[in-house]
N, C-alpha and C positions, 0 to 999 in steps of 0.2 A: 765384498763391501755392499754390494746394490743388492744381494739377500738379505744381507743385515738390516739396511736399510729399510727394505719394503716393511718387514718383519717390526720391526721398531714403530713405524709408520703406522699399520695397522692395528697395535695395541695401544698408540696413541691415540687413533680416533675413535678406538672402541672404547677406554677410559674418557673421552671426552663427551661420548654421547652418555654415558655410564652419570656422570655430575650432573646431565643436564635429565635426566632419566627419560631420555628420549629414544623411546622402546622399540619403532620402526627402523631409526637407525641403529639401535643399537643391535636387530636383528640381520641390517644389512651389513654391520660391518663381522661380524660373526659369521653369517657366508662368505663371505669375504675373506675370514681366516683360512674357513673350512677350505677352501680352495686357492689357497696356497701351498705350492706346491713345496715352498724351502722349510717348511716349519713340518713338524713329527709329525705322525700318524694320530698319538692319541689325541694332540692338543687339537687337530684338526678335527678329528669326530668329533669331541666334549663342544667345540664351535659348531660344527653341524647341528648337532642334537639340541643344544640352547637357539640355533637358529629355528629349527624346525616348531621348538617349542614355544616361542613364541612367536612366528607366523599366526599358531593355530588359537597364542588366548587371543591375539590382536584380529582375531580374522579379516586377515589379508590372503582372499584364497590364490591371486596368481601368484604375488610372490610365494607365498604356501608351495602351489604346482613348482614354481622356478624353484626353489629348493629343494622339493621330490625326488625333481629330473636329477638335481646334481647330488642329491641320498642317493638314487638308484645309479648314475654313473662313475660314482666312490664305491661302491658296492661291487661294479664290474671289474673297474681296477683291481680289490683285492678276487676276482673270481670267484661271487658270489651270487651267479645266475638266478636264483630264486627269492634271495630276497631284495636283489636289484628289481627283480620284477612286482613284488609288490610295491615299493615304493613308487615306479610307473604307473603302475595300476590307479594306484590312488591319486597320481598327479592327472590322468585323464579320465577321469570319473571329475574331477573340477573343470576339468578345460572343457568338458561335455555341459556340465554346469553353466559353467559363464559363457560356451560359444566360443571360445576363444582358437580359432584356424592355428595360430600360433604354436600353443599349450599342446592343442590336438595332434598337428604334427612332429612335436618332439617328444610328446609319449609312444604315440604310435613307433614314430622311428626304434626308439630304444625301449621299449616292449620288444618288439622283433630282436632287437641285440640283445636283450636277456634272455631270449628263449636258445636263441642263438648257442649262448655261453653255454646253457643247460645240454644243450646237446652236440656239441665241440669235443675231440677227444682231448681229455685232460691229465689221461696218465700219469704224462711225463713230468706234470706238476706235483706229481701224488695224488690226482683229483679223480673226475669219475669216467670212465669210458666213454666211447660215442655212444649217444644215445636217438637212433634212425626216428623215432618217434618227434622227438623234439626239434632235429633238424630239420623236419617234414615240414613241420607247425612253422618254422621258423623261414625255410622259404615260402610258404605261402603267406605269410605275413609280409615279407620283404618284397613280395610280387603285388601283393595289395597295395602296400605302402607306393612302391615304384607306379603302379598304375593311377596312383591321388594327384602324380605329377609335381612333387614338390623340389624344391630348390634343385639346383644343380647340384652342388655338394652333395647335399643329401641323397639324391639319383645317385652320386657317384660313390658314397659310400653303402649305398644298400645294395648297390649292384656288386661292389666290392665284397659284402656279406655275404650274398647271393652266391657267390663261386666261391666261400669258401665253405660254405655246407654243402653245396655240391662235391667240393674236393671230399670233402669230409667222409662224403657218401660214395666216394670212389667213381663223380659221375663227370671223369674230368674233360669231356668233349662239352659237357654242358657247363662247366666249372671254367674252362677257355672260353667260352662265348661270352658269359655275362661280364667276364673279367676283361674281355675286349669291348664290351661296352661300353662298360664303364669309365676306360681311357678316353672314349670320345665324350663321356661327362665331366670330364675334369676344367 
């Protein structure tokens, strides 16, 4: 009942900004859909993509970037490392724009976890092999990221990426060390 609910809720206030043709909301509440998680897959992207596209006539570049982020980690979900990573790309190419410490450290973050995805063995999904090149990129990126100093969380989940490209790379004495760090960042 409380999915139904949300669900109802959010096409109510997206028809409500829709009358009033109040376009910022009506893009918030369109991410909004997009990321709900009890509602389908396509309806959630068709929300994405009208989110995203009108971010960019109303240029609104953070919310734009805050959209990005969540194009590129919808994109991770269905394990789509590369073009999760463009959409990053682009969200910190504005946050480099505006300055924004914020924007910066969540692209940065999840740049690293797309490259990450890219080089993850994915087999067992049907996907692509490990790929050592990508995993390389990808702890050096998560060591950069980890040396900016940012949140705890964030420390704790990059350390947590950190060991698993190492696993990944069969480098599992280094793969237990940053995965015990990272317990002390939790």
């Amino acid at each position: 009942l409380g999915d139904v609910y949300k669900r109802q809720r959010l096409q109510k206030a997206l028809n409500f900004y829709q009358q009033l043709n109040n376009q910022p909301m009506i893009a918030a509440s369109q991410l909004a859909i997009a990321q709900n998680y009890t509602i389908d897959l396509a309806s959630r992207e068709l929300a994405l993509n009208q989110a995203l596209t009108l971010y960019r006539q109303l240029q609104q570049p953070f919310e734009l970037a805050q959209a990005l982020i969540y194009a590129g980690f919808y994109q991770l979900q269905l394990r789509n490392g590369e073009k999760a990573f463009t959409y990053f790309n682009e969200a910190k190419n504005i946050a480099v724009e505006l300055g924004s410490k914020y924007l910066l450290t969540n692209s940065d973050f999840y740049i690293a976890f797309a490259i990450l995805d890219q080089g993850l063995d994915q087999t067992a999904l049907k996907g692509h092999p490990t790929d050592p090149i990508k995993l390389q990129q990808a702890i050096n990126l998560l060591n950069n990221f980890i040396l900016s100093e940012p949140a705890p969380c964030f420390r704790a989940t990059a350390l947590t990426f950190l060991g698993w490209a190492h696993s990944d790379l069969e480098n599992y004495d280094q793969a237990l060390n940053v995965l015990n760090l990272s317990l002390i960042h939790i």
